[in-house]
C-alpha positions in Angstrom: 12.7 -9.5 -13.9 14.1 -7.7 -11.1 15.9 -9.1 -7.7 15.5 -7.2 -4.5 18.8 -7.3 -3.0 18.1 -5.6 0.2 14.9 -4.3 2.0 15.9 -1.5 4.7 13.1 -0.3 7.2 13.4 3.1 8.7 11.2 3.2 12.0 11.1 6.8 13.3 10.4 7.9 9.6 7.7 4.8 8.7 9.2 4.2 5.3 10.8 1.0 3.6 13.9 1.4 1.4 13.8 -1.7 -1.6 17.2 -2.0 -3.4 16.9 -3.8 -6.3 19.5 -5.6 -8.3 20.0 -2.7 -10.9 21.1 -0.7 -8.1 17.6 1.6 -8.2 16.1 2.3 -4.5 12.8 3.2 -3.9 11.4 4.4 -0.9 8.3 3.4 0.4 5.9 4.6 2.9 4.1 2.2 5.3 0.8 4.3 4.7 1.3 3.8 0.7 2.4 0.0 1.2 -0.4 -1.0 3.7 -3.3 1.1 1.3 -1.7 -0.9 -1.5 -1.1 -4.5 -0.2 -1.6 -6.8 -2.8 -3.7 -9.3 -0.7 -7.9 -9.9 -1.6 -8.3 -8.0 1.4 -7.3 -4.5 -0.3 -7.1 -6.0 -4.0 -10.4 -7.9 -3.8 -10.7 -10.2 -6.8 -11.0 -8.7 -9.5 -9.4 -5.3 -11.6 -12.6 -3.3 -10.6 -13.2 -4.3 -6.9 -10.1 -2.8 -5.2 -11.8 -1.8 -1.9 -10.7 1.8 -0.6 -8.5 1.4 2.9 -9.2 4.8 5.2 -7.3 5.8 7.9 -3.8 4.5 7.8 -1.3 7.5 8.3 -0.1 6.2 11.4 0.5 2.5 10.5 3.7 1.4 10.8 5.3 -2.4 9.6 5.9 -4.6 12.6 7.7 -7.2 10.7 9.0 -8.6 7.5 9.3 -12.3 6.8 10.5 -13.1 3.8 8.5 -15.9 1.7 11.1 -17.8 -0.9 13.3 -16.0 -3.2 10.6 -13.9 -4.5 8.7 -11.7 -2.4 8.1 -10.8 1.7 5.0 -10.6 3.9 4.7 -7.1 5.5 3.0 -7.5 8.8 1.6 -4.0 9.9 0.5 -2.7 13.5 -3.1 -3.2 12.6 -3.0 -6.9 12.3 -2.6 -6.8 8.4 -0.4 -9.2 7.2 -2.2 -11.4 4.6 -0.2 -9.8 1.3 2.6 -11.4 -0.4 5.0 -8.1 -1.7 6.5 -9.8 -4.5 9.9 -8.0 -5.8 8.2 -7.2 -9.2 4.7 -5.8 -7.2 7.3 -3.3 -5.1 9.4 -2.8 -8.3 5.6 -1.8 -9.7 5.0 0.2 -6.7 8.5 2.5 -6.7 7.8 3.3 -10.1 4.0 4.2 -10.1 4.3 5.7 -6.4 3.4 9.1 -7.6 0.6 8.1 -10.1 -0.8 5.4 -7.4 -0.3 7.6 -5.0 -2.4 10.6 -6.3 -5.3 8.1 -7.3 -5.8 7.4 -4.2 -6.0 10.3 -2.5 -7.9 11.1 -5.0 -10.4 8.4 -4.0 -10.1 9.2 -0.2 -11.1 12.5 -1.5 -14.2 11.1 -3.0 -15.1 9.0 -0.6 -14.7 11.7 1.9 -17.2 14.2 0.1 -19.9 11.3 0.0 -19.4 10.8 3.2 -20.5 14.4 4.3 -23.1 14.6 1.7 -26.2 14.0 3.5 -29.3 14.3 1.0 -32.4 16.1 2.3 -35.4 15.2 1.4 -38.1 18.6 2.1 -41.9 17.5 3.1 -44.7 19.8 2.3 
């Protein structure tokens, strides 16, 4: 189990530094942390009903409480605040941040050519 030691937000950039008690950083984005909060809201309730958040590039964290010895509430610019960031769920996220990462926008990517698919139906 790993111990964050220090959490160090950077406001012109939008990105969080999380040192961690074996002296590994990672360096988060706001965009990556808010599209990957781990409240129902994003989550949902369930392994396959992760709901796809659009449209966050420009969030940025407004404030970070910290809850216990164990995680801290990241409350973002949009009014999202509802997800606990435990130290082992941002230890998850620094180390999958390029695999997570790439699924989503692989996903926005989807959703995006749906989105602009409009069927046509031809009439005789």
């Amino acid at each position: 189990m790993y111990l964050v030691t220090k959490l160090h937000f950077h406001r012109k950039s939008k990105k969080l530094d999380v040192h961690f008690d074996d002296d590994v950083i990672y360096t988060l984005p706001c965009e990556y942390l808010r599209t990957h909060s781990p409240s129902a809201e994003v989550q949902g309730h369930g392994a396959e009903q992760s709901k796809l958040v659009l449209n966050k590039d420009a969030v940025t964290i407004t404030a970070l409480d910290p809850v216990g010895h164990y995680a801290v509430r990241l409350s973002f610019d949009d009014s999202h605040n509802s997800g606990l960031f435990s130290w082992q769920y941002l230890r998850e996220l620094g180390v999958n941040h390029t695999t997570y990462w790439q699924t989503y926008c692989d996903r926005v990517a989807q959703h995006n050519e749906q989105a602009h698919s409009v069927p046509i139906k031809f009439m005789p």
